[in-house]
One Martini backbone bead per residue (centre of mass of N, CA, C, O) as a GRO file, in nm:
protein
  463
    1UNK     BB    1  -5.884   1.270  -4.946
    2UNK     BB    2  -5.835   1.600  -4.871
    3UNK     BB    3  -5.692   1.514  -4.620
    4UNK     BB    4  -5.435   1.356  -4.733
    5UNK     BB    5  -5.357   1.586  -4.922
    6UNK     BB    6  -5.306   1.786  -4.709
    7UNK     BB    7  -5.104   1.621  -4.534
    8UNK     BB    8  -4.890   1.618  -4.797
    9UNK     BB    9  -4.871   1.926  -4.858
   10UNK     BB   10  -4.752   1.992  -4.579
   11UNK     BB   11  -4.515   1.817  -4.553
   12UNK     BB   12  -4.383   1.912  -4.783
   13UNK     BB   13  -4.350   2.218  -4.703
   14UNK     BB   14  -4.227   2.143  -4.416
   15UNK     BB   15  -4.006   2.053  -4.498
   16UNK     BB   16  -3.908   2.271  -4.723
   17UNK     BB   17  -3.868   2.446  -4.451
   18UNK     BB   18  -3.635   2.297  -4.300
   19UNK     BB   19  -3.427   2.279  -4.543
   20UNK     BB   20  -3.390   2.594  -4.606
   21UNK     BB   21  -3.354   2.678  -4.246
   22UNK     BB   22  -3.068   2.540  -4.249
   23UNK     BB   23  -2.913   2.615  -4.495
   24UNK     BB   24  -2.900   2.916  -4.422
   25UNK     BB   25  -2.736   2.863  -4.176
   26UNK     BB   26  -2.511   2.693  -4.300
   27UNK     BB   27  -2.358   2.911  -4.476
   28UNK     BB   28  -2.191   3.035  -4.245
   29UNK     BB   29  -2.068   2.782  -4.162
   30UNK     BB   30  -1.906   2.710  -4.377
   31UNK     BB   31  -1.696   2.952  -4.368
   32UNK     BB   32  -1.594   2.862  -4.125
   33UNK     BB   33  -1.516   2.548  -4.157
   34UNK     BB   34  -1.309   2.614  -4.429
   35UNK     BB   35  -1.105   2.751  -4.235
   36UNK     BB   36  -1.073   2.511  -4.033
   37UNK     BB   37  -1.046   2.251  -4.204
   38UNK     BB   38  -1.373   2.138  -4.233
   39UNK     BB   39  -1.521   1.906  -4.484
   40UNK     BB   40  -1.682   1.689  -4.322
   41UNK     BB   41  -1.868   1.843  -4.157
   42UNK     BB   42  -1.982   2.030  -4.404
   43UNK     BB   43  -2.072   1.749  -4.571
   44UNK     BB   44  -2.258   1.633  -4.339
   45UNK     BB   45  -2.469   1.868  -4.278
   46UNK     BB   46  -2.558   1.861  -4.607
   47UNK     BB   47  -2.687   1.551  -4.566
   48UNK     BB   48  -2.925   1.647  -4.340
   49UNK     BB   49  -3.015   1.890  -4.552
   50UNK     BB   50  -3.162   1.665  -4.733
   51UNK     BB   51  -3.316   1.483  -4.530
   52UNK     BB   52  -3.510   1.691  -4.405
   53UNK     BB   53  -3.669   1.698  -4.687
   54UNK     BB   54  -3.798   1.344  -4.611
   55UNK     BB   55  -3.847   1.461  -4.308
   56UNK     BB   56  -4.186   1.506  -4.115
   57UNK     BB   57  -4.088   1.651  -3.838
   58UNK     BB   58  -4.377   1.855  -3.828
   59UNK     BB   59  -4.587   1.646  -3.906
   60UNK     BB   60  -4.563   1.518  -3.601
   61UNK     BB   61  -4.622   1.780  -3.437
   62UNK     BB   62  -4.913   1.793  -3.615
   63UNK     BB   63  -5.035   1.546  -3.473
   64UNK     BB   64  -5.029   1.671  -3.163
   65UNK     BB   65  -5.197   1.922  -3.204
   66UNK     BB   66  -5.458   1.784  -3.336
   67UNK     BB   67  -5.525   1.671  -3.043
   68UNK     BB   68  -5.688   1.970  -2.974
   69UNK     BB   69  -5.765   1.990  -3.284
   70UNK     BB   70  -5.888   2.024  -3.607
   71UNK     BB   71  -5.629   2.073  -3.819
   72UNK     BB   72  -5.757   1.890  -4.099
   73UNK     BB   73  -6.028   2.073  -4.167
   74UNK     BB   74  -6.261   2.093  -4.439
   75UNK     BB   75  -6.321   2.302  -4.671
   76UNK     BB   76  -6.409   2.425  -4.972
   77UNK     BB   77  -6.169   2.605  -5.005
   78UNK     BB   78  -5.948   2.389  -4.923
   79UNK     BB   79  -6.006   2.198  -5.146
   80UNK     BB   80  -5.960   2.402  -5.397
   81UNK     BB   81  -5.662   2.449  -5.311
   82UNK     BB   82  -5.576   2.183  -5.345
   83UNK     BB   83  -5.602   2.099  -5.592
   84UNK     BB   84  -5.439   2.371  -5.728
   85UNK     BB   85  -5.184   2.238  -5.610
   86UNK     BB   86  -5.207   1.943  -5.699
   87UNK     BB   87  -5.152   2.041  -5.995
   88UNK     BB   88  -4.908   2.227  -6.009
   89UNK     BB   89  -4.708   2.042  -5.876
   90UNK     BB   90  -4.737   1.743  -6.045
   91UNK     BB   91  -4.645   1.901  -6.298
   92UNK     BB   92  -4.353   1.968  -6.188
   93UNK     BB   93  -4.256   1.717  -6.128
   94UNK     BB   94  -4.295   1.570  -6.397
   95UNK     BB   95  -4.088   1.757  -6.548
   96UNK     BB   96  -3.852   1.722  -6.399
   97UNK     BB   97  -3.838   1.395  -6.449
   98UNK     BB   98  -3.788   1.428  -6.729
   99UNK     BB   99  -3.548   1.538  -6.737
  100UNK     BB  100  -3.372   1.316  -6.547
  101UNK     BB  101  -3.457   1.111  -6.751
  102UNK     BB  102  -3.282   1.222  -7.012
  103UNK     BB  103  -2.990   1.198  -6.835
  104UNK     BB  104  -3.001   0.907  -6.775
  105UNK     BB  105  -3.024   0.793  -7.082
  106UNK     BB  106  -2.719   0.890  -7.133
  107UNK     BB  107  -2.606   0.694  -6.914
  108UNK     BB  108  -2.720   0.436  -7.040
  109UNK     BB  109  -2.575   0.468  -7.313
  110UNK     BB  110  -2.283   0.436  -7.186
  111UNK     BB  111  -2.331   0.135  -7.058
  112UNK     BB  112  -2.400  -0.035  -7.270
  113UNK     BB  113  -2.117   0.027  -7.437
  114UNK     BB  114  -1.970  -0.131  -7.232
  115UNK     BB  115  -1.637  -0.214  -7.197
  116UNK     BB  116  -1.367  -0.379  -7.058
  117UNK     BB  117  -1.080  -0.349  -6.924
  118UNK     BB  118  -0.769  -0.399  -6.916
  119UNK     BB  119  -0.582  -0.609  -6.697
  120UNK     BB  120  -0.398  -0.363  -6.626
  121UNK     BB  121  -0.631  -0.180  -6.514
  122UNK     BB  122  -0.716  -0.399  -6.308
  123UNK     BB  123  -0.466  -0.360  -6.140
  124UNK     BB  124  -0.461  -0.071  -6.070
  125UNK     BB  125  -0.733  -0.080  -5.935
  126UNK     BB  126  -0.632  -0.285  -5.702
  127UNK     BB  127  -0.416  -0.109  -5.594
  128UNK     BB  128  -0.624   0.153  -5.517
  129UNK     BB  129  -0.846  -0.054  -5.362
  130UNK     BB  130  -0.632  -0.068  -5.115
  131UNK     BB  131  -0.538   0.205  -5.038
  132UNK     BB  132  -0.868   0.275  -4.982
  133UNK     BB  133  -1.006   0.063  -4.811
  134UNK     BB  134  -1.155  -0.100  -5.054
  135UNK     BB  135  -1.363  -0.442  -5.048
  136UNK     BB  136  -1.472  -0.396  -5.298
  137UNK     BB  137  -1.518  -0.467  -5.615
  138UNK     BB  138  -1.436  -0.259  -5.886
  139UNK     BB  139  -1.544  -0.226  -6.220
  140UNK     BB  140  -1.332  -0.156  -6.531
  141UNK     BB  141  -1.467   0.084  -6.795
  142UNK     BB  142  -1.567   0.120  -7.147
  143UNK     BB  143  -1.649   0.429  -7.337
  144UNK     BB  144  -1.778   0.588  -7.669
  145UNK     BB  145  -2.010   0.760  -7.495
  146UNK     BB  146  -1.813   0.869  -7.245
  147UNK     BB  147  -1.720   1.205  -7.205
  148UNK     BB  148  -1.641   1.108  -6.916
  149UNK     BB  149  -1.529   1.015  -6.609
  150UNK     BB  150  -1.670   0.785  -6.393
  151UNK     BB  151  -1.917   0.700  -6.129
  152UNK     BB  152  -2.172   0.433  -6.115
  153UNK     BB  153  -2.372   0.317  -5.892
  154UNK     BB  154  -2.556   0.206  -5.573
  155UNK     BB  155  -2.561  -0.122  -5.627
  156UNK     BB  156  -2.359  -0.150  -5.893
  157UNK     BB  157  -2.022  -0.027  -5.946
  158UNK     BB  158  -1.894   0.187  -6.184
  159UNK     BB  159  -1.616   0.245  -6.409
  160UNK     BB  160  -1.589   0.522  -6.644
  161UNK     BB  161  -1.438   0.527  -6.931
  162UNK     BB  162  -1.281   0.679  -7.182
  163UNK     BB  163  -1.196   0.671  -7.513
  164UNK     BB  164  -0.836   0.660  -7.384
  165UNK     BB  165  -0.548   0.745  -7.313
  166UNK     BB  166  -0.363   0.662  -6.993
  167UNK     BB  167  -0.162   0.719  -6.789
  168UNK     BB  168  -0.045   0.577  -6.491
  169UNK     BB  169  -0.076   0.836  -6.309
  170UNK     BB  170  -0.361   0.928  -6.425
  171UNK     BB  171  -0.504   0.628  -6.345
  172UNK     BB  172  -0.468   0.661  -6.053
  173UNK     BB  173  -0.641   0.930  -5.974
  174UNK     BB  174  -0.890   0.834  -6.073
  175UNK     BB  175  -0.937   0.586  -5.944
  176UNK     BB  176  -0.884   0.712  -5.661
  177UNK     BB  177  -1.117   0.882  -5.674
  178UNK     BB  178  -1.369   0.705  -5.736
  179UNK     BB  179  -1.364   0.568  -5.482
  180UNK     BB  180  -1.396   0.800  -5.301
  181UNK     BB  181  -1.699   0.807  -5.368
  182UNK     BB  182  -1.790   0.534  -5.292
  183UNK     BB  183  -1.747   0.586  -5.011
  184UNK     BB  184  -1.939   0.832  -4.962
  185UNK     BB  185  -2.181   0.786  -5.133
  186UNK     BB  186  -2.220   1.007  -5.389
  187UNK     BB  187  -2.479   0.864  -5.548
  188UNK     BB  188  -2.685   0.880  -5.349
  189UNK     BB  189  -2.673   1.185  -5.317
  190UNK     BB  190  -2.733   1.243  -5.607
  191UNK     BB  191  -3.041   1.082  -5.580
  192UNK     BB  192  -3.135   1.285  -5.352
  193UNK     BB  193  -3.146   1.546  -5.536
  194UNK     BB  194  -3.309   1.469  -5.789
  195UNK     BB  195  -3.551   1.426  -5.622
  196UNK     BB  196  -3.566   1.696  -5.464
  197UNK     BB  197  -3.597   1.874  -5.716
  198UNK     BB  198  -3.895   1.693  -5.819
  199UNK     BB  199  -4.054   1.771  -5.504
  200UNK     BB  200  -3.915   2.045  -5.488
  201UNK     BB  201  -3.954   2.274  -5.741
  202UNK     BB  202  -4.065   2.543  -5.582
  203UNK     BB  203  -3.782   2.567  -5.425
  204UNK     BB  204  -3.511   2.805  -5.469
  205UNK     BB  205  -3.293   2.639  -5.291
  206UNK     BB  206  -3.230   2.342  -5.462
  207UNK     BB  207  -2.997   2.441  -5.664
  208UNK     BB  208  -2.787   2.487  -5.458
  209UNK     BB  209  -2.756   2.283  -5.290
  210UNK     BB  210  -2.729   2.065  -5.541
  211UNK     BB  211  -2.414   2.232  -5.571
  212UNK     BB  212  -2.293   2.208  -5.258
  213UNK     BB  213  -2.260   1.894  -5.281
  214UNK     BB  214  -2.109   1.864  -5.525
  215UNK     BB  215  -1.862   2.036  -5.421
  216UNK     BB  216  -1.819   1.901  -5.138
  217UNK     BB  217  -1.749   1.645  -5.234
  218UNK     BB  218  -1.485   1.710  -5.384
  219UNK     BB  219  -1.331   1.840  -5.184
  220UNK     BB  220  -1.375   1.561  -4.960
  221UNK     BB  221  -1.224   1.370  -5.179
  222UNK     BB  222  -0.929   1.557  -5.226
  223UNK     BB  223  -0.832   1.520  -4.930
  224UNK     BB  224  -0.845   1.228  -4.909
  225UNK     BB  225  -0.648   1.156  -5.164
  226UNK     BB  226  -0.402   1.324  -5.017
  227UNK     BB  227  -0.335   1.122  -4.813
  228UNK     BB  228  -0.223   0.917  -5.050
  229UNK     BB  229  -0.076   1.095  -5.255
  230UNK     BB  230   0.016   1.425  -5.153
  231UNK     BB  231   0.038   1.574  -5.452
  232UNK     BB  232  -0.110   1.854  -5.527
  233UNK     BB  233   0.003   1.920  -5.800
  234UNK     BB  234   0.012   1.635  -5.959
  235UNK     BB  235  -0.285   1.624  -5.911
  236UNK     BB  236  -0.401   1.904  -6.042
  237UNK     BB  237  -0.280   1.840  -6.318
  238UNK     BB  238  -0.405   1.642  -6.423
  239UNK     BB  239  -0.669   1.719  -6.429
  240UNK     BB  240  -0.658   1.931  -6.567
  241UNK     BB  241  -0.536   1.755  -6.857
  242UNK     BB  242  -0.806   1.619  -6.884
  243UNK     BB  243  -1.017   1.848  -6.911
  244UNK     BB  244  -0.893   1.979  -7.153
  245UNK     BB  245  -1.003   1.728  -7.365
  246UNK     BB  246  -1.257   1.834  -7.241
  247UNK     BB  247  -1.631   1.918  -7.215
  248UNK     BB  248  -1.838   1.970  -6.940
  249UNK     BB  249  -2.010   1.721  -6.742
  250UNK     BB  250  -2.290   1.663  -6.597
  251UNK     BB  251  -2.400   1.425  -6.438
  252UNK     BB  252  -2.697   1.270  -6.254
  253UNK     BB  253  -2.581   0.975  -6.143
  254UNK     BB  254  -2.268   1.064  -6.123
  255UNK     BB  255  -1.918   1.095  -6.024
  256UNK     BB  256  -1.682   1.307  -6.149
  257UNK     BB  257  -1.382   1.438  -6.177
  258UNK     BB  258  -1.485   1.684  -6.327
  259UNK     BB  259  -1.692   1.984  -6.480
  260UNK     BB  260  -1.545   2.278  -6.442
  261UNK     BB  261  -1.381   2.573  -6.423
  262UNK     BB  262  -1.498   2.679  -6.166
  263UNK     BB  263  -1.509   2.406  -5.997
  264UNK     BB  264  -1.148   2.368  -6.011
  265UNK     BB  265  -1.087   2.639  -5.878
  266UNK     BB  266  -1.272   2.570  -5.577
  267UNK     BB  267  -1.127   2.311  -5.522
  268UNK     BB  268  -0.812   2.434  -5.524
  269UNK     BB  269  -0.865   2.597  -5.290
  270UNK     BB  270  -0.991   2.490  -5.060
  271UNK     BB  271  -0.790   2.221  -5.042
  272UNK     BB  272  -0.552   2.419  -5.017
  273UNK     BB  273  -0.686   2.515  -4.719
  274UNK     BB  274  -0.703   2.273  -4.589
  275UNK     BB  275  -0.507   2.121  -4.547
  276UNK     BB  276  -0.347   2.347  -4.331
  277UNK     BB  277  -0.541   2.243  -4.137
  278UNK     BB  278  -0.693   2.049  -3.900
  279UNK     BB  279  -0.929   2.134  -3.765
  280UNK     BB  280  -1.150   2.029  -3.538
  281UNK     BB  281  -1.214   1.915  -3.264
  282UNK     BB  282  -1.412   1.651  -3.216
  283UNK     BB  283  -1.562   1.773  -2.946
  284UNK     BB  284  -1.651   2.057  -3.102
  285UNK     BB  285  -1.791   1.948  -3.280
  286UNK     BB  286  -2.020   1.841  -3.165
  287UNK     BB  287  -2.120   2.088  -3.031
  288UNK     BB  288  -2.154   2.243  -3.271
  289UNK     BB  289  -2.375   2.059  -3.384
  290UNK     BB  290  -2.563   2.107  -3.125
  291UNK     BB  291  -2.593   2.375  -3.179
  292UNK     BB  292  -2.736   2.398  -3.484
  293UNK     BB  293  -2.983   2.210  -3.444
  294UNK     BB  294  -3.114   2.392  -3.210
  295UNK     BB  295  -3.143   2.627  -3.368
  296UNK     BB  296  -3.332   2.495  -3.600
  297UNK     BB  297  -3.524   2.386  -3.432
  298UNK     BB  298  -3.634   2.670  -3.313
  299UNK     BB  299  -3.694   2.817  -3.579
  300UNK     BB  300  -3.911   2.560  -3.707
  301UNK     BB  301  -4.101   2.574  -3.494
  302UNK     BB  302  -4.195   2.884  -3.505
  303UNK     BB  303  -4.300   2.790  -3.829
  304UNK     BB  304  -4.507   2.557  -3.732
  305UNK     BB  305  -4.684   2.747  -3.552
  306UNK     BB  306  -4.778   2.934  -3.748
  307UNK     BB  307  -4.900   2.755  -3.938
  308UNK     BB  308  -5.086   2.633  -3.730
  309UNK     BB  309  -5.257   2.893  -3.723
  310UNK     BB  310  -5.300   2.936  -4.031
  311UNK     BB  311  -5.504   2.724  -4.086
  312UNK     BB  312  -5.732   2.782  -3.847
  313UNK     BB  313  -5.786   3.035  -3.966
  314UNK     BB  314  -5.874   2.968  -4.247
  315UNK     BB  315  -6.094   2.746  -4.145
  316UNK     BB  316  -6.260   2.994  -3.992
  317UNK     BB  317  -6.307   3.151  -4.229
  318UNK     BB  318  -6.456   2.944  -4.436
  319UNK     BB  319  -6.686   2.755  -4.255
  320UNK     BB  320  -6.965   2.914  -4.281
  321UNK     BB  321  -7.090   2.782  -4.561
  322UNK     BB  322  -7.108   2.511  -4.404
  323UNK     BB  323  -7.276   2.582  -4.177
  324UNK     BB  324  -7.550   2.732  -4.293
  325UNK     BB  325  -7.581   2.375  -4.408
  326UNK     BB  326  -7.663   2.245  -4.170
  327UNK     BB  327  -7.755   2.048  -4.025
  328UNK     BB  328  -8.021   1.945  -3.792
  329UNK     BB  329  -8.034   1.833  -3.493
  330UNK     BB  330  -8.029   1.567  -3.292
  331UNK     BB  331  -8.314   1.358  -3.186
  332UNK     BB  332  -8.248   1.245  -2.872
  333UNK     BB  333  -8.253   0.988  -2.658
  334UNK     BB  334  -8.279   0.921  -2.336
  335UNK     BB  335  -8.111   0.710  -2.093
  336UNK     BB  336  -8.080   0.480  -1.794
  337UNK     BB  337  -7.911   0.395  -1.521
  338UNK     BB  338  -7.727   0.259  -1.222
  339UNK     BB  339  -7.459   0.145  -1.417
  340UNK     BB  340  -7.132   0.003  -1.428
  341UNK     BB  341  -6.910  -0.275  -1.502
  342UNK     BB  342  -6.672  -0.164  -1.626
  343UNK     BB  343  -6.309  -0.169  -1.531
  344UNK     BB  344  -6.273   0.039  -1.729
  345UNK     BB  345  -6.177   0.314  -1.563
  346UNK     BB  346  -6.136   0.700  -1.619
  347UNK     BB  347  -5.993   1.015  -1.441
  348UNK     BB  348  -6.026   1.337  -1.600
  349UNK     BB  349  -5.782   1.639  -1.592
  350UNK     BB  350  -5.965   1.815  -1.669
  351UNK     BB  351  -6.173   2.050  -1.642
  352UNK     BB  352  -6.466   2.238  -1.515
  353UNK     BB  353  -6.708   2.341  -1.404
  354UNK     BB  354  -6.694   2.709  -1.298
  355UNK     BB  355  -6.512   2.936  -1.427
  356UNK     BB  356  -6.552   2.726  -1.725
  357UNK     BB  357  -6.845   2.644  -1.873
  358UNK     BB  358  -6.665   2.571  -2.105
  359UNK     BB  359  -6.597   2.233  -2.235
  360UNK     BB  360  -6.280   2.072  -2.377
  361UNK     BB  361  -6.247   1.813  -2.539
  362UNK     BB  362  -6.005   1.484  -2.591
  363UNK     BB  363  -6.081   1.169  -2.612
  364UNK     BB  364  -5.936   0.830  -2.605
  365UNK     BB  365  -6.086   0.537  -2.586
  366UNK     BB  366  -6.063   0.266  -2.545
  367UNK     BB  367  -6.157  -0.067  -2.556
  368UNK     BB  368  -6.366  -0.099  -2.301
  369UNK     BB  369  -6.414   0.220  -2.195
  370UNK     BB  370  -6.415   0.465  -1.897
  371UNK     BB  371  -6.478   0.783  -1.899
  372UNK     BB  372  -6.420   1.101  -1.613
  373UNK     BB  373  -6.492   1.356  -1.459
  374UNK     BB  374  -6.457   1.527  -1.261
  375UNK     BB  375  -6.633   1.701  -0.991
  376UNK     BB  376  -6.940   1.912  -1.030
  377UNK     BB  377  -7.163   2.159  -0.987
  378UNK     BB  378  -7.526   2.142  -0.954
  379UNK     BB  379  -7.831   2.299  -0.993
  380UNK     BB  380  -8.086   2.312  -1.014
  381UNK     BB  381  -8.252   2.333  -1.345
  382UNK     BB  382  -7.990   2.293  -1.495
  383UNK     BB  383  -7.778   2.237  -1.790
  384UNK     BB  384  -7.628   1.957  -1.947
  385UNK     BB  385  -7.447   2.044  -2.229
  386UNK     BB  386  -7.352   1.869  -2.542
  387UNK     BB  387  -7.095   1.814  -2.801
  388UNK     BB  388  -6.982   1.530  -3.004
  389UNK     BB  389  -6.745   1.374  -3.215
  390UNK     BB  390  -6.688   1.077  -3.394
  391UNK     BB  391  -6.413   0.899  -3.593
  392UNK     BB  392  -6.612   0.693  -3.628
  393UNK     BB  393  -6.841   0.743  -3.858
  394UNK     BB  394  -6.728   0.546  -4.125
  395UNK     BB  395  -6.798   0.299  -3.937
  396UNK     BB  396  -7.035   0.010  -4.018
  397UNK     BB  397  -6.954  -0.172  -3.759
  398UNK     BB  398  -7.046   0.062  -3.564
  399UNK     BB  399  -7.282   0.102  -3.321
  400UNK     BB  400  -7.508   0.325  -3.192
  401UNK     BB  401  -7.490   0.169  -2.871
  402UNK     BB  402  -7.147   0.143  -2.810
  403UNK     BB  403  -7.163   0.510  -2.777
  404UNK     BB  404  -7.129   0.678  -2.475
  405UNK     BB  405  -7.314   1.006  -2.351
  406UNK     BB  406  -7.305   1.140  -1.961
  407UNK     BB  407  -7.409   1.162  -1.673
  408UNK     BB  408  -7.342   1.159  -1.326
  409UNK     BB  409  -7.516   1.133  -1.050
  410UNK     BB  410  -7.507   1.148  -0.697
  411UNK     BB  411  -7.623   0.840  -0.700
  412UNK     BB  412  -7.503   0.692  -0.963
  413UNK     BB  413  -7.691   0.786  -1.193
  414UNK     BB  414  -7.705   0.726  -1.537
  415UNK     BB  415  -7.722   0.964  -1.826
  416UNK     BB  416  -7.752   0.878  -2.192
  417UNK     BB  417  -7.631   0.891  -2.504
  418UNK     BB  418  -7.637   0.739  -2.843
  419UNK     BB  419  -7.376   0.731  -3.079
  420UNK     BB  420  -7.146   0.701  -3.381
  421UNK     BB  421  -7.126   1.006  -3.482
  422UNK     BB  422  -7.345   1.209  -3.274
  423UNK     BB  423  -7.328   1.410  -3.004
  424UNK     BB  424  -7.667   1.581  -2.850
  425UNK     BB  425  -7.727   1.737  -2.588
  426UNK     BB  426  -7.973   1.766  -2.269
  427UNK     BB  427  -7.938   1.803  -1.968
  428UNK     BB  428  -8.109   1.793  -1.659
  429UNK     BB  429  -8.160   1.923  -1.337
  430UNK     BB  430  -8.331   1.783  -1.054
  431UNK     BB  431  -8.026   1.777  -0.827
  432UNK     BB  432  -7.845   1.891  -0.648
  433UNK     BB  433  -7.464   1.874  -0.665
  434UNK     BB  434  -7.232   1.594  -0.789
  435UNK     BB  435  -7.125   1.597  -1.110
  436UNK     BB  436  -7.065   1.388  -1.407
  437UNK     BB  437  -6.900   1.310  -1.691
  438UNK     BB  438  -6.923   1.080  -1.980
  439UNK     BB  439  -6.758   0.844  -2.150
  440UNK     BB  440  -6.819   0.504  -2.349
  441UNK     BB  441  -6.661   0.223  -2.503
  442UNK     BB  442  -6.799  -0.057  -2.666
  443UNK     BB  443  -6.604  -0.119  -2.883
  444UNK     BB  444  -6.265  -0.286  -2.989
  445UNK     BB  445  -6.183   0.018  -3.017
  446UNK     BB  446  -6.045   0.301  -3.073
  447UNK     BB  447  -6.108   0.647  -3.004
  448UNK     BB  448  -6.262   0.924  -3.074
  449UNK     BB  449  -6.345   1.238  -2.875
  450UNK     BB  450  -6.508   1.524  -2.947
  451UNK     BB  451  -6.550   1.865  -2.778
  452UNK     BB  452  -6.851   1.977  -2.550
  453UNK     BB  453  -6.917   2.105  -2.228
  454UNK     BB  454  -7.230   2.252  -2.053
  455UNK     BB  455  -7.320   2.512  -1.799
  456UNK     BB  456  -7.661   2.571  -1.750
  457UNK     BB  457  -7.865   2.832  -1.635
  458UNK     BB  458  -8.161   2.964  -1.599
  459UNK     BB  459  -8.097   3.261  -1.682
  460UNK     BB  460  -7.940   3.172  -1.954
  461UNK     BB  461  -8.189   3.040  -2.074
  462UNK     BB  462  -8.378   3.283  -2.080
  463UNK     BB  463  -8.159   3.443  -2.271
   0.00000   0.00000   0.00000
């Protein structure tokens, strides 16, 4: 349990550093694209940098690095901060989520009292759902609940205006605004958001990015927006004009005509600055986009093989009070054999006894595979000792004498002990010769074996 522990909190770190350290690359690329009048491609970087904060892209590449050595062992020390980090977390967790749903239940209590609107209403609705050539059809709701207007529902969209009469001007811009975020998907990446403030609430830079979602959402919608309606003034002139009836209120799981006047500020600057642009063309965007991944994964990498040299300190610093209580090793009896008839056998490219005489291994033997090591030199007197741990250790269905660790003398005679879960021994060489290590899986599945074996002369041991 300690270990899924370690693994669920280490993936969420890095992802939470993986869309940090992307965001921040964001910042300055948003006002170079902002220049250049590309709000679409501002706004597609920002929602892979939303994705990145839920997809464990690092922790696939230490499932990699794990398999060269224990990465994710623990000791007492690890298991302890493991607990207070997981007591911190989901305690924040858990507030984040209450307060997000406290924000819901005010959104659901406008849904509750919504009754749909007239069929006038429902006319001006389809013909801006033509103009929009949005296909589906969305129904337009009033409620005396509803502080602004807005759309919400990511399975079943709808159009909330508050009780108040506008004219047809208006309803048209309101409508077709709300529609153009419909198209965006703008109402799940608002849900992505929520999510990711209440996953990640202990990152800093959490609530930047969604807020920089929010403007940039609002942004590419009034762009979008105004190449059918065409005039700039007329269209933020209504917005202006519906705002000032009401007081800012932001939505969280909906999005809304304006927020607050900060945000249709900033909103009627960008859009009219991007308005004048052309945007990048298309192939320069790739380009760009794949120049932008290619730094972040490099700068990501060095991020987590640091993270992953930094795990491997911690459990080498702590691990002392572990070794201290280690049981003693087992008295394993050794037996011999003439050969195999296995005919799944493969000879392993790792290193030999030579120049360095501590072999480190990681085989992972399929179900009835033989696996063994290319051939190497021992003279009489010395000894094979080996050490490995099999991951099948807590499977009560794999028995004692299943996996098997020994050498291959000159002869093709096999020296071998067997155990499920710790292979310890000590083998003699009583013939100079070309011997070869070898480990063997009779049970049905795979395993991992893991640990290393040394070739030890008579004056080492006599040392």
């Amino acid at each position: 349990m300690t270990e899924i522990l370690v693994r669920v909190f280490s993936g969420i770190f890095l992802c939470s550093v993986t869309g940090s350290v992307l965001f921040l690359y964001w910042k300055p690329v948003s006002r170079y694209l902002e220049k250049k009048g590309d709000a679409k491609l501002n706004y597609t970087i920002l929602k892979i940098i939303v994705v990145s904060f839920f997809v464990p892209v690092l922790s696939v590449v230490f499932e990699d690095l794990s398999h060269k050595t224990w990465l994710f062992s623990t000791t007492s020390t690890i298991r302890t901060i493991t607990e207070i980090v997981g007591s911190i977390w989901l305690l924040g967790a858990i507030v984040s989520g209450v307060f997000y749903l406290s924000k819901h239940r005010r959104l659901k209590a406008a849904l509750n009292n919504a009754s749909i609107c007239s069929r006038q209403t429902q006319k001006v609705a389809e013909i801006c759902r033509k103009k929009m050539s949005v296909r589906r059809k969305i129904h337009v709701f009033q409620s005396y609940q509803a502080p602004v207007l807005f759309i919400c529902g990511v399975i079943r969209p709808k159009i909330i205006l508050p009780e108040e009469q506008f004219t047809g001007k208006e309803l048209e811009i309101i409508l077709l605004h709300e529609l153009e975020h419909y198209k965006q998907k703008d109402i799940f990446w608002k849900l992505m958001c929520n999510v990711l403030a209440c996953v990640h609430w202990f990152n800093p830079v959490k609530k930047e990015i969604c807020s920089q979602i929010e403007d940039w959402s609002e942004v590419s919608c009034d762009v979008r927006v105004l190449k059918v309606y065409r005039s700039l003034k007329q269209y933020f002139g209504t917005i202006i004009s519906i705002a000032a009836r009401k007081s800012g209120y932001r939505q969280y799981l909906a999005s809304a005509l304006y927020e607050n006047t900060r945000g249709l500020e900033l909103r009627m600057r960008r859009t009219a600055s991007i308005r004048k642009m052309k945007g990048i063309p298309w192939k320069s965007a790739q380009i760009f986009f794949i120049c932008f991944c290619t730094l972040g994964a490099a700068t990501i990498s060095v991020i987590s093989y640091g993270y992953f040299k930094g795990y491997l300190y911690l459990e080498d610093k702590t691990c002392i009070k572990i070794e201290e209580k280690a049981d003693p090793p087992k008295i394993m009896k050794e037996k011999k054999r003439a050969g195999t008839s296995l005919s799944k056998q493969r000879i392993m490219k790792d290193a030999v006894p030579g120049k360095e005489k501590d072999i480190w291994i990681d085989w992972w033997p399929e179900a009835k595979e033989f696996l063994m090591s290319k051939k190497f030199r021992a003279e009489k007197g010395n000894r094979i000792q080996m050490m490995l741990l099999c991951s099948e250790d807590d499977n009560p269905k794999v028995k004692n004498n299943e996996i098997l660790a020994g050498i291959i003398e000159p002869d093709g005679t096999q020296k071998f002990v067997c155990d499920k879960d710790y292979l310890q021994h000590s083998f003699l060489i009583k013939e100079s010769g070309e011997y070869q290590f070898f480990v063997e899986n009779q049970t049905t599945k795979k395993i991992q074996l893991a640990g290393d074996y040394e070739l030890i002369t008579e004056a080492e041991r006599d040392d």
